[in-house]
C-alpha positions in Angstrom: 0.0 0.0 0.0 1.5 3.2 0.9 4.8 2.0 2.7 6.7 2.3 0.1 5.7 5.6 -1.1 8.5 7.9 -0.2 7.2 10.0 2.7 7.6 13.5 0.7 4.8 12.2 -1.8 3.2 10.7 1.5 2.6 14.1 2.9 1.8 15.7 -0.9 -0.7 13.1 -1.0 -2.4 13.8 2.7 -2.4 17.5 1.9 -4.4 17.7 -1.1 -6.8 15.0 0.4 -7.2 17.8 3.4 -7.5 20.1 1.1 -10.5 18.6 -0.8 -9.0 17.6 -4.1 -10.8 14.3 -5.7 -8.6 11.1 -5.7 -8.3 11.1 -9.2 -6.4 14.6 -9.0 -4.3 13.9 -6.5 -3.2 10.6 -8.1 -2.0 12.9 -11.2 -1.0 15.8 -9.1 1.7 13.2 -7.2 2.1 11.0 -9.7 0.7 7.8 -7.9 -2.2 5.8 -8.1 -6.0 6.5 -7.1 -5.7 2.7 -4.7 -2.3 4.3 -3.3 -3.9 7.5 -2.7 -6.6 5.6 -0.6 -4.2 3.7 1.0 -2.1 6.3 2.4 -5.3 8.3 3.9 -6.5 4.7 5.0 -3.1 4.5 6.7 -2.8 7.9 8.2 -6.3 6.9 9.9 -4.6 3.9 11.7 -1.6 5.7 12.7 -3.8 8.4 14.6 -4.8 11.1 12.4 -8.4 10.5 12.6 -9.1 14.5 11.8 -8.4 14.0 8.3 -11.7 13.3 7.3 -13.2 16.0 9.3 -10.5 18.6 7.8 -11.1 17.3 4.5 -15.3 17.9 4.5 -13.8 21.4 6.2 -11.9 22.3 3.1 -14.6 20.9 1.0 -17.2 23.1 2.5 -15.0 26.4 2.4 -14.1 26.0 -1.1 -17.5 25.6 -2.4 -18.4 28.7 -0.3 -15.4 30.4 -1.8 -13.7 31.1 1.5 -9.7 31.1 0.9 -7.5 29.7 4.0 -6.6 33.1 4.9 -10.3 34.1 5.4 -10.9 30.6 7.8 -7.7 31.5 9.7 -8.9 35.0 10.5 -12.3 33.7 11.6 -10.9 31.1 14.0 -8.4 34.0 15.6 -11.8 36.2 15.4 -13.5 33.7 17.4 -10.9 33.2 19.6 -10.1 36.4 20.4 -13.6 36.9 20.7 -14.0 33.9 23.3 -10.7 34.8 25.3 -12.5 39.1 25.7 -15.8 37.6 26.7 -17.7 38.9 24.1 -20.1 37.4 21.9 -21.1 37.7 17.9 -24.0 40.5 18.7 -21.3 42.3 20.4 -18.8 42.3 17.9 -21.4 43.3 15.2 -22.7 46.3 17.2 -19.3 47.5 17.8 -18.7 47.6 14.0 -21.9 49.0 13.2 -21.3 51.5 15.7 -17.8 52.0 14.3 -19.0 52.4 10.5 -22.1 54.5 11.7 -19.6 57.0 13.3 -17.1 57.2 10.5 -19.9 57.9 7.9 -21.5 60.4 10.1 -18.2 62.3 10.7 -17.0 61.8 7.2 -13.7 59.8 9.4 -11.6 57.0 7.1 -11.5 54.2 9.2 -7.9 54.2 9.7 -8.2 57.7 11.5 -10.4 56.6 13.5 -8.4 53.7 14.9 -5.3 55.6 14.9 -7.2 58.4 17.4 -8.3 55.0 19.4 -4.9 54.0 19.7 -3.6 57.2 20.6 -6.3 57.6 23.5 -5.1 54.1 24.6 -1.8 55.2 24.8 -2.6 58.8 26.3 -4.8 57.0 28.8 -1.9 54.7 30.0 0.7 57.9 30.1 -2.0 59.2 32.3 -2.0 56.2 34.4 -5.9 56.2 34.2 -8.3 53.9 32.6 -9.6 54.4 29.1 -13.3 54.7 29.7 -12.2 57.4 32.1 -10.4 59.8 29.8 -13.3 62.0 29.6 -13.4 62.5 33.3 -9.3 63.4 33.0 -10.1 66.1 30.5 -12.6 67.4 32.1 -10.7 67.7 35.5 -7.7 69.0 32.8 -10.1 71.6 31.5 -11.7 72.9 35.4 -7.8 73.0 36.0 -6.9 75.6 33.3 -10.0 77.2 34.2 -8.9 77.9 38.1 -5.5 78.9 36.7 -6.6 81.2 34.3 -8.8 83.3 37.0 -6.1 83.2 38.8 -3.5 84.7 36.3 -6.5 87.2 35.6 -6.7 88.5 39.4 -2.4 88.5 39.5 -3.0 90.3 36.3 -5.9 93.2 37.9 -3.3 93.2 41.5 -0.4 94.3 39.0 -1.9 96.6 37.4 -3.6 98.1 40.2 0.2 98.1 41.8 1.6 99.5 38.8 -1.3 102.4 38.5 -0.4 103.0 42.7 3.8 103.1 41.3 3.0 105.4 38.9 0.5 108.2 41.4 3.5 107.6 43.9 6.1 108.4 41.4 3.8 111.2 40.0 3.3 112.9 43.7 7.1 112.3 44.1 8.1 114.5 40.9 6.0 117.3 41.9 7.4 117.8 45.4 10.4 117.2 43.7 9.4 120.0 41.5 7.2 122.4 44.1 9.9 121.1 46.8 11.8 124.4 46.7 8.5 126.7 46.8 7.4 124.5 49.5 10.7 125.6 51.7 10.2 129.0 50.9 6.8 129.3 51.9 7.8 127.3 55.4 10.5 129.9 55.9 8.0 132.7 55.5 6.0 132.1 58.5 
């Protein structure tokens, strides 16, 4: 049977049966016959790789609903992702609605909008706060600058107030500099 098939054309053999190819193509693909072909899956059964026939009707099945390898791997790491967050289909599709609503609204590619989500991610960690509580942050950012600019508004009203009290002190200083003299004089006269 298949034990003296070399094991290159062994494993050629097992994956195009996996991958849903007929017999008859694989015996011309690897050169062999349609019994060897048969006998090598029939062997790979016994020795343990009883999956085979469920990855085959899996391959079968995505290639009639035109769904390339690529596409099933990034469905199960979808899934899986999915599983390992806690979240379920509905979930998943109401985030992306919600995402593709927003985008259209704003007139946003969607690669803006998951760099800006990024960056908040990243701002929120700088900030040592939680992302759902970014708002909050800016808010309390915002009350901040607020405070501080009242603040530099009432230094601002006390220095000019100063400045305005310099400037009658200097202007009462010059004119007893100036009526100083006449001052004397009329002292002296009395």
């Amino acid at each position: 049977m298949g034990g003296m098939v070399p094991r290159k054309v062994r494993e050629q053999v097992l994956d195009l049966w996996v991958q849903g190819l007929p017999r008859q193509q694989i015996a011309k693909k690897t050169g062999v016959g349609e019994g060897t072909v048969t006998g090598i899956v029939d062997e790979a059964r016994s020795e343990g790789f009883r999956n085979i026939d469920l990855l085959r009707i899996l391959a079968v099945k995505l290639r009639k609903d035109e769904i390339g390898p690529g596409d099933f791997a990034f469905e199960v790491r979808l899934q899986r992702s999915m599983k390992d967050n806690g979240m379920n289909e509905a979930q998943l599709e109401s985030i992306i609605s919600d995402f593709s609503g927003y985008c259209f609204k704003n007139n946003i590619e969607p690669d803006r909008l998951i760099y800006a989500t990024y960056n908040a991610f990243a701002l929120a960690e700088r900030a040592g706060i939680r992302a759902h509580d970014i708002q909050e942050y800016i808010n309390k950012g915002r009350k901040t600058i607020d405070e501080l600019q009242l603040q530099r508004q009432k230094v601002i009203t006390q220095r000019q107030a100063i400045l305005e009290e310099i400037n009658d002190q200097q202007r009462k200083l010059n004119e007893y500099k100036k009526n100083g003299p006449l001052i004397k004089m009329i002292k002296e006269q009395r």
